[in-house]
C-alpha positions in Angstrom: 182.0 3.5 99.0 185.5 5.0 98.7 186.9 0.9 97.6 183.8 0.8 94.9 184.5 4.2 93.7 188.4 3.7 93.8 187.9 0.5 91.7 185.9 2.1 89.1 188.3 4.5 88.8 191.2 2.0 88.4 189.3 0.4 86.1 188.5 3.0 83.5 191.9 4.2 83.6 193.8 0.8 83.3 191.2 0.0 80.3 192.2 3.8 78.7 195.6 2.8 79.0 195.1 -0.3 77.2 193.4 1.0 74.5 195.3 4.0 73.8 198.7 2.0 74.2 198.8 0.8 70.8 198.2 4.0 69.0 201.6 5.9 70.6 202.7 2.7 70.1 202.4 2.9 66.2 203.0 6.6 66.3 206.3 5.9 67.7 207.5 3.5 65.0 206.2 6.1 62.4 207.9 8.8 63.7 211.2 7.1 65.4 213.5 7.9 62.0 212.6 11.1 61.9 211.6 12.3 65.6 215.0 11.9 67.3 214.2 14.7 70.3 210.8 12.1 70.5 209.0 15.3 70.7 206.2 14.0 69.0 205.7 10.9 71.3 206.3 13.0 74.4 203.1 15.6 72.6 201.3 11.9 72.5 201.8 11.4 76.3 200.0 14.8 77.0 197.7 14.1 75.2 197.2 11.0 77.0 197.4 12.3 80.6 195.1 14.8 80.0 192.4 12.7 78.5 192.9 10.4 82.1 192.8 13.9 83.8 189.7 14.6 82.3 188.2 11.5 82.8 187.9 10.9 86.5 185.2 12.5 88.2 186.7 12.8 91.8 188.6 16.0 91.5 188.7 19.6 89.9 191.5 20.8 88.4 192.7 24.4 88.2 195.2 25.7 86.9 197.4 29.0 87.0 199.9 30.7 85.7 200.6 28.3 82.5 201.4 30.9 80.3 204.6 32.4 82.2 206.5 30.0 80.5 207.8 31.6 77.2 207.9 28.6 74.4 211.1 29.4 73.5 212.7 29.2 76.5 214.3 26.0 77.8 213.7 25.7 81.5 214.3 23.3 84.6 211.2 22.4 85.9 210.7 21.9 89.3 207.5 20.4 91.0 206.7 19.5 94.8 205.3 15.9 94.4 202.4 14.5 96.6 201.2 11.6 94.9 201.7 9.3 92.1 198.7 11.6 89.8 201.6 14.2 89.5 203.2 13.1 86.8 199.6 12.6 85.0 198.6 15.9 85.8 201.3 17.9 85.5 201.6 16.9 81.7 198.3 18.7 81.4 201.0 21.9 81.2 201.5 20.7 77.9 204.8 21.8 77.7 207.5 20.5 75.8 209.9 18.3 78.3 211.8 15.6 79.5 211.2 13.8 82.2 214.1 12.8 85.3 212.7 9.4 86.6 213.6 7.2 89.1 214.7 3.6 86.8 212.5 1.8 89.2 209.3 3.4 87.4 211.0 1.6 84.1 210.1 -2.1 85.9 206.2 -0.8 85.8 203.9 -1.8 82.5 203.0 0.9 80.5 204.7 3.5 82.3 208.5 1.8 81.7 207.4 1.2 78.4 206.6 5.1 77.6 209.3 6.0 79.2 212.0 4.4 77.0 209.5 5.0 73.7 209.9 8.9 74.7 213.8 8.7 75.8 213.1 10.2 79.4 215.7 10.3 81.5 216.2 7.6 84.4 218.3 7.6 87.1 219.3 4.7 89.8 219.4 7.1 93.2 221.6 5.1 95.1 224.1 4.5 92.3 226.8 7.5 91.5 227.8 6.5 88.5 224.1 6.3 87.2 223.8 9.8 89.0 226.7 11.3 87.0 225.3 9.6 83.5 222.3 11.3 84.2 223.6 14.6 84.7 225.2 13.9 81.5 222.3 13.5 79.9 220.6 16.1 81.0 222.6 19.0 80.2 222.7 17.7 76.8 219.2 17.9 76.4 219.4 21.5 77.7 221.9 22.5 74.9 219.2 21.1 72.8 216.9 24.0 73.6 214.6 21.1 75.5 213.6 21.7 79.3 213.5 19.1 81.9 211.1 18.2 84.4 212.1 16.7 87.6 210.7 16.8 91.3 214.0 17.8 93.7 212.1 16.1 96.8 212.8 12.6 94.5 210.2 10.9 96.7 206.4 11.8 97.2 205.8 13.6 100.4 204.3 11.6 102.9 202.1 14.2 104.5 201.4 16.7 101.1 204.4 19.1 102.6 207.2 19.9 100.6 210.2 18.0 101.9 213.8 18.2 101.2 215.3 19.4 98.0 218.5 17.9 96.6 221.0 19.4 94.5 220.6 17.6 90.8 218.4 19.7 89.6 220.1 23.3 90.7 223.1 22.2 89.6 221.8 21.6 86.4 220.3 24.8 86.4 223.6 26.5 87.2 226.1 24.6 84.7 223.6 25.0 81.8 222.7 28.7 82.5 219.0 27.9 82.3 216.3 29.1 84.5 214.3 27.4 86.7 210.2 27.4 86.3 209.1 26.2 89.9 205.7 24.5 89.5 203.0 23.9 92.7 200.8 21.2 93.0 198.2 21.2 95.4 195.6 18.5 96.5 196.9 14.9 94.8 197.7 14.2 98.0 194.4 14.2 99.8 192.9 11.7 96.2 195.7 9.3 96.4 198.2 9.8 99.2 201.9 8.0 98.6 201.6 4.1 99.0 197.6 4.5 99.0 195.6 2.6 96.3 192.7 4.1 97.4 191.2 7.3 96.3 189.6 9.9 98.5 186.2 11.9 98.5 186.2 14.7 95.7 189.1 17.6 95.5 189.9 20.4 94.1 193.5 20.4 92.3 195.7 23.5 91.8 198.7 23.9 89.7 200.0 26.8 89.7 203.1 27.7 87.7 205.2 30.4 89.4 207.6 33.0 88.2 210.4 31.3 86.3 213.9 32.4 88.0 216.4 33.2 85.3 220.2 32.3 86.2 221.1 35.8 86.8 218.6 36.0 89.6 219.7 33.0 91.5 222.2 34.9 94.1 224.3 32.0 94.6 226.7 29.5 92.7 226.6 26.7 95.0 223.6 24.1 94.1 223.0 23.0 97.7 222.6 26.9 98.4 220.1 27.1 95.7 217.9 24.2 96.2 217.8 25.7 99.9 216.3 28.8 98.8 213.9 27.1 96.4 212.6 25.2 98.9 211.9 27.6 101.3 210.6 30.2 98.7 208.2 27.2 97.4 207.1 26.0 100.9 205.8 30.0 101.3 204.2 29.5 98.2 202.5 26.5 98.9 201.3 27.8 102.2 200.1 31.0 100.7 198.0 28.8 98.2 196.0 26.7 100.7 195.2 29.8 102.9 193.6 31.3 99.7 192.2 27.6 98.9 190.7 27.8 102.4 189.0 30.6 101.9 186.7 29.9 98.8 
């Protein structure tokens, strides 16, 4: 039941994909000379993720606490990452961003290809020069009054627990003066767990958005330090979410 069901599900979103690929397309080359932040391709990605949200029947999403980020704000967003639907459902924020990638989700149809149509940010991990380029990169889209998103883990977790944070995106945080708006996700894990193909019975998804940490709050100027604190303060959090999830 669960292969049937997951290839229905592969199939209606592969086909969306398809179809709605040529329309960003074409907005993209209608906007490019004028749209250099890409803002309105990135609005066309949301768009897109949340229609695929929407669209499969094998989970409930809910979510919390969207409106704590102020609009005008530019932010670091952080996110624990369980699954590959994170980056699909965490657009459903619908907040104005850039993603931090990993360059080997460039080598993946569709997905490279929106990446480089909305200029998100891609990084080879085990190369330091492509590290320090994208640190580069991203602090000048922070002077640009544009947030980031990235997931400090860098890897899905194997087991849905939060694992360990490294220091990119606090020490972006700390040389740009921005704060950071720490995002959970709960559940992805249990439809379609890292390296799985194969989604699970039906779940209930929660993001919740916590309180963003402006720079002055942070207690600390060293970035290992910081991501250190993040993580414990978002494992409590995420612990404190599935005992209330438990309960309904």
């Amino acid at each position: 039941m669960d292969i049937l069901r997951s290839a229905g599900i592969w199939f209606v979103g592969i086909i969306l994909i398809i179809v709605l690929f040529p329309v960003t397309l074409l907005v993209w080359l209608l906007t490019f000379p004028f749209d250099p932040a890409r803002r309105i391709t990135h609005a066309m990605l949301v768009f897109q993720g949340m229609v695929l949200a929407y669209a499969v029947p094998v989970w409930r999403i809910k979510m919390e606490g969207r409106k704590k980020a102020d609009r005008k704000t530019t932010y670091v967003i952080i996110s624990n990452h369980q699954s590959i639907l994170d980056i699909l459902l965490l657009n459903s924020l619908r907040y104005r961003y850039k993603w931090i990638s990993k360059i080997e989700n460039t080598k993946v149809p569709f997905v490279g290809w929106y990446l480089k149509m909305a200029d998100y940010i891609t990084v080879d991990r085990g190369n330091s020069e492509s590290k320090d380029k994208m640190m580069t990169e991203a602090l000048a889209v922070l002077k640009k009054g544009i947030s980031l998103m990235i997931f400090p883990e860098g890897t899905r977790s194997p087991d849905s627990r939060i694992g360990f944070f490294k220091r990119g995106a606090f020490q972006l945080a700390l040389t740009a003066g921005v704060p950071i708006l720490p995002v959970l996700i709960e559940g992805t894990g249990g439809v379609l767990p890292k390296h799985g193909l194969i989604f699970g019975g039906f779940h209930r998804i929660t993001i919740r958005v916590l309180d963003p940490v402006p720079p002055e709050s942070f207690g600390t100027e060293d970035c290992d330090e910081l991501a250190a604190r993040f993580q414990i303060m978002m494992t409590d959090a995420l612990s404190d979410l599935r005992v209330e999830k438990a309960r309904l």
